[in-house]
C-alpha distance (Angstrom), angle and dihedral (degrees) to the residues before:
residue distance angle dihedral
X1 . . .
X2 3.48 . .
X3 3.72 120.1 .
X4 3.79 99.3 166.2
X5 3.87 114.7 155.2
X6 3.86 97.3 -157.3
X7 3.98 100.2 172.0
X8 3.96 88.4 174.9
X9 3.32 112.7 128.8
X10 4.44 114.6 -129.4
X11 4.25 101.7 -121.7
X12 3.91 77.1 -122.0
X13 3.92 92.4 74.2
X14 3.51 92.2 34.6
X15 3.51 95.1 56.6
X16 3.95 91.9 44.8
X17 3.91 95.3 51.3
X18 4.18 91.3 48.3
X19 4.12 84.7 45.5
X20 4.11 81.3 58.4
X21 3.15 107.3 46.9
X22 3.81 85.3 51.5
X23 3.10 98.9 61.4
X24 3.86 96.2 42.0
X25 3.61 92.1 60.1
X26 3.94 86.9 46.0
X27 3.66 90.1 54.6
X28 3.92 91.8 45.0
X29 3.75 90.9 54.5
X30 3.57 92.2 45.1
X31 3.75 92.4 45.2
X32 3.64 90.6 49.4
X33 3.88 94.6 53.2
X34 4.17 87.0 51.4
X35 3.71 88.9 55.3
X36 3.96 91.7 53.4
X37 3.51 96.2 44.5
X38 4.03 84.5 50.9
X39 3.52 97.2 42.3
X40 3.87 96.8 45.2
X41 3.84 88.9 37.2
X42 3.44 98.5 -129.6
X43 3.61 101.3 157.4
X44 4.06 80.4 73.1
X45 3.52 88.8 42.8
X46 4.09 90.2 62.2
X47 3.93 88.4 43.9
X48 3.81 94.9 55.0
X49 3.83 96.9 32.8
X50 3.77 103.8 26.1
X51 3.75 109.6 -168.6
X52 4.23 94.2 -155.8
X53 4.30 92.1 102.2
X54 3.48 102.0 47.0
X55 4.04 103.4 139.3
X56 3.96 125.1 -166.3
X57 3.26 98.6 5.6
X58 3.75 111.1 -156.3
X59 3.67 133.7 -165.5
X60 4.06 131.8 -12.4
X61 3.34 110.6 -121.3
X62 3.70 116.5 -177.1
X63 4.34 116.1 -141.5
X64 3.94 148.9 162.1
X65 3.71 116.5 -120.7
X66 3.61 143.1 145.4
X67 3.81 139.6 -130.9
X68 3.71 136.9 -172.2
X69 3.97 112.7 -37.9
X70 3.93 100.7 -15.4
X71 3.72 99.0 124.5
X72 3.91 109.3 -135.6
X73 3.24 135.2 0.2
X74 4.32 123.7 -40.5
X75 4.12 130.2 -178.1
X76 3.61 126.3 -94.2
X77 3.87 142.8 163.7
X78 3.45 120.5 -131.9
X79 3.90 119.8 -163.0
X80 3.70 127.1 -177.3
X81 3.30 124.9 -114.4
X82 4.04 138.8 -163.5
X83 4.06 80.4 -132.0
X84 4.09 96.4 42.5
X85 4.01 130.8 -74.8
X86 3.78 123.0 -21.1
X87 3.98 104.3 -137.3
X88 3.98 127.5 -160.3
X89 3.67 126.3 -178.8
X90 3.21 118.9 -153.0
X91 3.51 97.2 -125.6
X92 3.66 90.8 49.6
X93 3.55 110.5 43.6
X94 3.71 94.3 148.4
X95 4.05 92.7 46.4
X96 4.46 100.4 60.6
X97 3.93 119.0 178.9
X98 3.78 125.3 -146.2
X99 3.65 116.3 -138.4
X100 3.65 108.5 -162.9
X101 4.04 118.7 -141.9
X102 3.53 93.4 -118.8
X103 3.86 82.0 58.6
X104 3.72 99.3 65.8
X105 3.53 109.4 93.5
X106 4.26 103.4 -169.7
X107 3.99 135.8 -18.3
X108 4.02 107.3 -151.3
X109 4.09 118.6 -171.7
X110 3.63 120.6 -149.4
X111 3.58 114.4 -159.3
X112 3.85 98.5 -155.6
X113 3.47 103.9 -179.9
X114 3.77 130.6 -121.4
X115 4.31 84.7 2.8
X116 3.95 85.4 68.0
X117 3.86 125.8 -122.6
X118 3.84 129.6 -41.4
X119 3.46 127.4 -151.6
X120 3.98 125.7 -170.0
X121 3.25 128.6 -175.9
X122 3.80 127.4 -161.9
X123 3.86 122.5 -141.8
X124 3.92 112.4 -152.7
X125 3.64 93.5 -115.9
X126 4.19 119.4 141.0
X127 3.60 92.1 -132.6
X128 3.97 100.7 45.3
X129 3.95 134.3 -99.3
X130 3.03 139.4 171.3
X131 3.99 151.4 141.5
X132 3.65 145.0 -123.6
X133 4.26 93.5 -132.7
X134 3.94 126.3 -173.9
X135 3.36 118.4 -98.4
X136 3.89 81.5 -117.1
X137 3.34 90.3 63.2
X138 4.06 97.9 55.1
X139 3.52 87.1 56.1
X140 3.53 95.6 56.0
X141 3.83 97.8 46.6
X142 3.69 93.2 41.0
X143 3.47 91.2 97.4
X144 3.80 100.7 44.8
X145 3.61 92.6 64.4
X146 3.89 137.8 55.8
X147 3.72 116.4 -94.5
X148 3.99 100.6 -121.4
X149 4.03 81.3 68.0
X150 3.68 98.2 68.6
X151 3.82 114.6 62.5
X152 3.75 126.7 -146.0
X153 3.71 116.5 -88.1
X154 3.65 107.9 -82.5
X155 4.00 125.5 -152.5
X156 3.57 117.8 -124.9
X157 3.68 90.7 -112.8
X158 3.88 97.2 52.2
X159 3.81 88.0 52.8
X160 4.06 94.2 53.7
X161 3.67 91.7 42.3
X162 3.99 89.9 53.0
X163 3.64 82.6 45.5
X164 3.90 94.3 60.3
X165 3.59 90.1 38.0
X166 4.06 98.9 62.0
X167 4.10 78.0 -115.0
X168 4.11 103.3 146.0
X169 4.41 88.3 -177.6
């Protein structure tokens, strides 16, 4: 009789089980950049800004925005472009957009103190987007686009009074 109690696992099983939980977590990430792209409706994104004619593309500049129904705040790249800015997501990398200039509907800058400056800039889009840019950045686009787009420099102050007075300039 053999009453061994080997709890050992075989290398076999091992091996299996780590090749699982692999690919869970690849299908989790995978799943997860699906539901953004759904929820932000990008794939309508690429068909009104398609991102396949972007020419001399130009520095990476790395920013917070939003679009549609993403609640908060999600990473992007923005390149420029001869033909506007060169957009990534960065849950889909492999699907850019191409926002032409004529397309960007104002650029505000906040100077907020001690925290620095913020710049935003609005993308004429029905169902709202836009992005937190560097400063380096607004100087670079400034002359792509007309000058009644880009606001004068607001204080921190002036913004949260227009804020609490139903003021949207």
């Amino acid at each position: 009789m053999n009453n061994s109690t080997d709890s050992t696992a075989h290398p076999g099983e091992v091996l299996l089980i780590l090749l699982g939980v692999i690919a869970a977590l690849f299908l989790l990430v995978k799943g997860f950049f699906a539901f953004c792209r759904l929820l932000t409706g990008w794939s309508i994104l690429t068909q009104r800004f398609p991102g396949t004619d972007a020419h001399g593309l130009g520095q990476k500049f790395r920013c917070r925005g939003y679009i549609a129904a993403l609640g908060g705040k999600t990473n992007y790249t923005i390149q420029i472009a001869s033909e506007g800015l060169f957009i990534r997501a960065f849950f889909a990398r492999k699907e850019p957009i191409l926002v032409p200039w004529s397309s960007l509907k104002s650029v505000s800058e906040t100077d907020a103190g001690f925290l620095g400056d913020v710049v935003m800039l609005e993308v004429d889009y029905e169902k709202g987007m836009g992005f937190h840019i560097p400063k380096e950045l607004l100087e670079a686009i400034r002359g792509n686009i007309p000058a009644d787009r880009i606001e004068k420099p607001k204080s921190l102050g002036d913004v949260i009074d227009d804020r609490l007075h139903g003021r949207s300039n």
